[in-house]
Residue frames relative to the residue before (quaternion, step in Angstrom):
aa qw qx qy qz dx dy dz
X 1.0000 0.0000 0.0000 0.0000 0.00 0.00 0.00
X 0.6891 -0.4368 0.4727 0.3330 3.50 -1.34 0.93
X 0.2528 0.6343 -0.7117 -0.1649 3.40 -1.90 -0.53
X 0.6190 -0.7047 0.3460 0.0244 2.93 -1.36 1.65
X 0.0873 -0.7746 0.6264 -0.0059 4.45 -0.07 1.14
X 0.2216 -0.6703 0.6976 0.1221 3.26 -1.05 0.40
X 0.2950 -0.7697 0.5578 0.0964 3.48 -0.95 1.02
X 0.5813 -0.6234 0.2801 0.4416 3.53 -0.62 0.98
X 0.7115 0.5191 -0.3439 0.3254 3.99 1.14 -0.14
X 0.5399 -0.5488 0.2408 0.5911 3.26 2.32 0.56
X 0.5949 0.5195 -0.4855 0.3750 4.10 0.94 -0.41
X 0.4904 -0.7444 0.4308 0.1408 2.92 -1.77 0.79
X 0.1474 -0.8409 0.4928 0.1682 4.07 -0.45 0.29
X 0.1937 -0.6817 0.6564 0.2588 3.16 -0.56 0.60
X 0.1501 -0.7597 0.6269 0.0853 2.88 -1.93 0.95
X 0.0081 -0.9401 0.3408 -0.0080 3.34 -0.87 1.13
X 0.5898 -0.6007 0.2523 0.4771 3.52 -0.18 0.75
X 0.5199 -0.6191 0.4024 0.4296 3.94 -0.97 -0.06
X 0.5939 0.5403 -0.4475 0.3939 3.56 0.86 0.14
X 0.6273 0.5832 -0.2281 0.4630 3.13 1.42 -0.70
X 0.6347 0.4827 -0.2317 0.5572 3.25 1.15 -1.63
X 0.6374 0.5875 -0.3585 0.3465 4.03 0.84 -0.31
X 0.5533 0.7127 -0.0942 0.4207 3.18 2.01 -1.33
X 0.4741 0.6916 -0.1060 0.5345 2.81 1.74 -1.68
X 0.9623 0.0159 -0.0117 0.2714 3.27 -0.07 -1.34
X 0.5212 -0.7948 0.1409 0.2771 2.85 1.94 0.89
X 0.3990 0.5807 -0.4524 0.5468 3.13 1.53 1.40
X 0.4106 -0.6944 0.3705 0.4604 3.63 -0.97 0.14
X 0.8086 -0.2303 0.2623 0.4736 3.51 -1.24 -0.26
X 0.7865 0.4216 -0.2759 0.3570 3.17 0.21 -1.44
X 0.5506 0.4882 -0.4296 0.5234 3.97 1.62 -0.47
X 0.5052 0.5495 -0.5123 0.4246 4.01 0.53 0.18
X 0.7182 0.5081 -0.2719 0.3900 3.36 0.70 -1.19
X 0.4663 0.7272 -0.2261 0.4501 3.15 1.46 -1.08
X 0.7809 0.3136 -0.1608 0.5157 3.51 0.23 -1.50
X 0.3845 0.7271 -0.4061 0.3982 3.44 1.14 -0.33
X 0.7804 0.3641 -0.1920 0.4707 3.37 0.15 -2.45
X 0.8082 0.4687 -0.2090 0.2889 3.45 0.87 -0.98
X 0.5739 -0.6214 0.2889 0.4484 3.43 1.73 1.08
X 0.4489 0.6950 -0.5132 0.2282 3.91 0.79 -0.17
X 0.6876 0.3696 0.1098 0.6152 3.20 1.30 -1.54
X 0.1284 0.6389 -0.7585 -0.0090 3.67 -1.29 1.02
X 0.5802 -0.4840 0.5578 0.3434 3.58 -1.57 0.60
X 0.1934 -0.7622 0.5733 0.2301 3.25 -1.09 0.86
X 0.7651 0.0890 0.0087 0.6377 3.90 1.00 -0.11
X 0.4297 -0.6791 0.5507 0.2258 3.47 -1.10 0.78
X 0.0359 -0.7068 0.6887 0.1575 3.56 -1.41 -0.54
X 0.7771 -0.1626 0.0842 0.6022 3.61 0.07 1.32
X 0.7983 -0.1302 0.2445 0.5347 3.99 -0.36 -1.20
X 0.6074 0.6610 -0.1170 0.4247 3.41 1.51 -0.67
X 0.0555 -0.8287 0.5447 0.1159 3.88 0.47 1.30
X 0.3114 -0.6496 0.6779 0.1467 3.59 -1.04 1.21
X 0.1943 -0.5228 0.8255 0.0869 3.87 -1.53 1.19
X 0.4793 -0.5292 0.6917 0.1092 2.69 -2.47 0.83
X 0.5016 -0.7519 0.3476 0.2494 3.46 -0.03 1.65
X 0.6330 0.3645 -0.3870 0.5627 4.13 1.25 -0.45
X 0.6593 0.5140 -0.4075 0.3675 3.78 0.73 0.01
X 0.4825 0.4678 -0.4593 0.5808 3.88 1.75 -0.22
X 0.7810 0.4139 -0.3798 0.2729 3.42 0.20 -0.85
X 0.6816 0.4677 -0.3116 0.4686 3.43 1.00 -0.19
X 0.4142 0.6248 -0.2876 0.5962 3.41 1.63 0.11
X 0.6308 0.4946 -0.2089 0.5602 3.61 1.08 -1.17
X 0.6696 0.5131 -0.2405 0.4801 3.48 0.64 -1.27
X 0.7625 0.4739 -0.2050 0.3898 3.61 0.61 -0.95
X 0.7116 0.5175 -0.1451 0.4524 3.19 1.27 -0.81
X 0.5069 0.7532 -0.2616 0.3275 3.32 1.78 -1.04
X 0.8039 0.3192 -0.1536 0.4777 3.68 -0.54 0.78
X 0.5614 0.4513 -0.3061 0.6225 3.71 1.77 -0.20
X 0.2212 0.6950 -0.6234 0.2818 3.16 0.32 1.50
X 0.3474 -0.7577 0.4872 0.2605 3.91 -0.23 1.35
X 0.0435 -0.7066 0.6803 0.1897 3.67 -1.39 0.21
X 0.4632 -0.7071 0.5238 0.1054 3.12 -1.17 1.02
């Protein structure tokens, strides 16, 4: 489940865990973490051990990353 930040201009962010935020963007978990190490992606808010992503920041993470698929 989401959890809701208000931004100092009154808009709202959903915030969502990385399994979720992976679900979201139809990659698996472990490509969240990925974009993570590789600076694409920062956590916008924790939840205990759990970093929560702002669901327009995976997708633009997704968007950026899309097509940099190495070939060996």
């Amino acid at each position: 489940m989401g959890n809701s930040l208000a931004g100092p201009t009154g808009s709202s962010h959903t915030l969502v865990t990385g399994a979720a935020a992976a679900a979201e963007a139809g990659v698996a978990p472990a490509t969240v973490r990925k974009w993570v190490q590789l600076g694409h992606l920062e956590a916008a808010g924790r939840q205990g051990r759990t970093h929560l992503f702002r669901l327009e920041d995976v997708f633009a993470a997704e968007r950026a990353t899309r097509g940099r698929v190495r070939r060996g």
